[in-house]
C-alpha positions in Angstrom: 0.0 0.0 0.0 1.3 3.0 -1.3 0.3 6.4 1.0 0.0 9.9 -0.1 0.9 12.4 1.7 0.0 16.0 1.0 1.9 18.8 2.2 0.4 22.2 2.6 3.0 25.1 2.3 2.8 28.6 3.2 4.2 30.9 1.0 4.4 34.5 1.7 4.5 37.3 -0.8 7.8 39.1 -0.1 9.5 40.7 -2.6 13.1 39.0 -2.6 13.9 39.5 -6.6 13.2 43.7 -5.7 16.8 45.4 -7.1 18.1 48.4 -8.8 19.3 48.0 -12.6 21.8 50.5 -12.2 24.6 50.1 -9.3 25.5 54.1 -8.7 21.6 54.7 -7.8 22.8 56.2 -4.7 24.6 59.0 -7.0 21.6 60.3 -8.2 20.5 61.0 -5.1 16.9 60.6 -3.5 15.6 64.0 -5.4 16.1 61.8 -8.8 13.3 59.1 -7.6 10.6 62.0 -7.2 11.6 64.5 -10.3 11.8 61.1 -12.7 9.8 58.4 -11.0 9.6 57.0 -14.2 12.9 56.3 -14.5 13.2 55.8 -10.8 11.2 52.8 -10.6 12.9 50.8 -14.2 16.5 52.0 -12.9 16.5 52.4 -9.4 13.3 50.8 -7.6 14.8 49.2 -4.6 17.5 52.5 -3.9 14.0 54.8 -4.6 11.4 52.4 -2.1 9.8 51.6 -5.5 9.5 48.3 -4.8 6.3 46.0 -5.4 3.9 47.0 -2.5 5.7 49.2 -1.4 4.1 52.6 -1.0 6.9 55.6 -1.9 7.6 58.6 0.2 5.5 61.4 -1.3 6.5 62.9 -4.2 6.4 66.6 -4.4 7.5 68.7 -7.0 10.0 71.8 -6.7 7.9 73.9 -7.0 4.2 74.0 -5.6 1.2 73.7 -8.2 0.5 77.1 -10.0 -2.7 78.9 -9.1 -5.7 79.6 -10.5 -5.4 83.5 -9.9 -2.2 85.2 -11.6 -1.2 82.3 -13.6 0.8 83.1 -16.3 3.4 82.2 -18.6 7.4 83.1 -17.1 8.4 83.3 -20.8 7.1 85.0 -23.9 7.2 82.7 -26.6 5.7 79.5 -24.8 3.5 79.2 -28.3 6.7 78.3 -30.6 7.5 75.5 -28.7 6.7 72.1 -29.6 3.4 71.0 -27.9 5.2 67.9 -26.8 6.9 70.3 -24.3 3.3 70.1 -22.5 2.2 66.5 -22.5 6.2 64.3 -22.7 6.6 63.9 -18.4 10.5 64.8 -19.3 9.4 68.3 -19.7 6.6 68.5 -17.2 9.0 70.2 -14.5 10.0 72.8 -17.0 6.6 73.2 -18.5 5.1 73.7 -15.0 7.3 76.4 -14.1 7.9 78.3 -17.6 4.4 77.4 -19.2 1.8 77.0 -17.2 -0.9 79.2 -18.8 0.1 77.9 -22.5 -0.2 74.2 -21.2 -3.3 74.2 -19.5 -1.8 73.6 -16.2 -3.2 76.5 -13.8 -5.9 74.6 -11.9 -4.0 72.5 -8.4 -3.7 69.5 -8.8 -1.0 66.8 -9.3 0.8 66.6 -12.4 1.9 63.0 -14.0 3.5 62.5 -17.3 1.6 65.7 -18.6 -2.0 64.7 -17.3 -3.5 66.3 -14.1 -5.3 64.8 -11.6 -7.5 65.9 -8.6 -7.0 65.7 -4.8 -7.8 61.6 -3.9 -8.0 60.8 -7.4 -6.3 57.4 -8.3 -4.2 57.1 -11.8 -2.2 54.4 -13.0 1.2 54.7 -15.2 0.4 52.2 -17.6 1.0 49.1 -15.8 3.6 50.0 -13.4 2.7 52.4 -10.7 -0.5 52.8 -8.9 -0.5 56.5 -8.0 -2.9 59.1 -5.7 -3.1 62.6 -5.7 -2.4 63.3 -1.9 -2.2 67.0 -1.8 -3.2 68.8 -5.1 -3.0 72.1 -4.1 1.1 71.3 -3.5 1.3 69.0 -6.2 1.8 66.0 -4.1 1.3 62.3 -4.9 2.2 58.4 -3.7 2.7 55.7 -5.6 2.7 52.2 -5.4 4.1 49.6 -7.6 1.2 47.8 -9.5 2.1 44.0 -9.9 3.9 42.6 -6.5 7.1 40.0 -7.3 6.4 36.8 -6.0 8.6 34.4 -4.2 6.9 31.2 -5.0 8.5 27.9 -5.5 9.2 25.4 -8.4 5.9 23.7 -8.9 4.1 27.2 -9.1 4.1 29.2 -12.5 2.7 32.5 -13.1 -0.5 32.9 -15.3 -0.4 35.5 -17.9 -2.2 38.8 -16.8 -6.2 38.0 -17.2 -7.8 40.2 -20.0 -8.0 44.5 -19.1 -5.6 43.3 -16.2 -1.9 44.1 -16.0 -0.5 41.9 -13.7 0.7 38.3 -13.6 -1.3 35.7 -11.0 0.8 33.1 -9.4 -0.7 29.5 -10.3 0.3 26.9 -7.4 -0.7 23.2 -7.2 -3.7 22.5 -4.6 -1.4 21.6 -1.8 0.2 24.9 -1.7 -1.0 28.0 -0.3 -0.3 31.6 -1.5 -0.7 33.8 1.4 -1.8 36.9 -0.1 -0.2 40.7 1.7 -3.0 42.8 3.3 -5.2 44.7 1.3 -4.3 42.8 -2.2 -6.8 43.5 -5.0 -5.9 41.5 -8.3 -4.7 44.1 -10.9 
């Protein structure tokens, strides 16, 4: 007689494979992970506390979130520059500061890769960051990383993001149990 036994093992989400793609992230300096959080979390996510579930110090800009009243543009000729200088997030900085009337960009609020969004209001960075507005009359905003990394062993795989979702599910025989972090909503 041959007896089965199954095993049930806890796995915890914790994310082990979290590193930075560069090795001088330190050189940039924390100010780079909020002026290019973009780049921050490809390059630098585990130097910037951009890692998967993770939720990042706030990110303010340099300069608060122009008002309504007395909004204007610092230079003259805000027109003859390419539009892209209004929507590409390389340029929002500058835009925010030089351009604001020409851009559209004197109501508070918190800007993000050219859009703005209102205070509370949740936005997503394609599939990588989970952001919200925290203060939009300073321009403020956290972020999360959208998909977590998962530390799961050899008999799980991960399934293929579902449809309208961006993130990858971990798929785990019967006799092994995912436990799931706090608060985790499949996205």
């Amino acid at each position: 007689m041959v007896a089965l036994m199954l095993v049930d093992i806890l796995f915890n989400c914790i994310d082990s494979t979290c590193k930075d793609e560069l090795i001088n992230c330190v050189d940039y300096g924390k100010d780079a992970c909020t002026k290019y959080a973009q780049w921050a979390a490809d390059k630098c996510a585990k130097y910037c506390d951009l890692c998967p579930g993770k939720t990042t110090s706030m990110l303010a800009p340099t300069t608060t979130a122009p008002k309504v009243t007395g909004c204007v543009d610092k230079l003259p000729n805000c027109g003859l520059y390419d539009p892209n200088i209004c929507t590409d997030h390389k340029y929002a900085q500058w835009s925010r500061v030089n351009c604001p009337e020409h851009c559209n960009m004197c109501t508070p609020g918190c800007y993000f890769n050219g859009n703005v969004y209102k205070q509370s209001e949740v936005f997503k960075d394609a599939c990588k960051l989970k952001c919200t507005c925290k203060n939009a009359a300073l321009g403020q905003f956290a972020c999360t990383s959208m998909c977590y990394s998962w530390n799961l062993p050899d008999i799980c795989t991960m399934e293929p993001p579902k449809p309208g979702k961006c993130c990858s599910t971990p798929k785990c025989p019967d006799n092994v149990h995912i436990k799931y972090p706090d608060g985790y909503t499949e996205d």
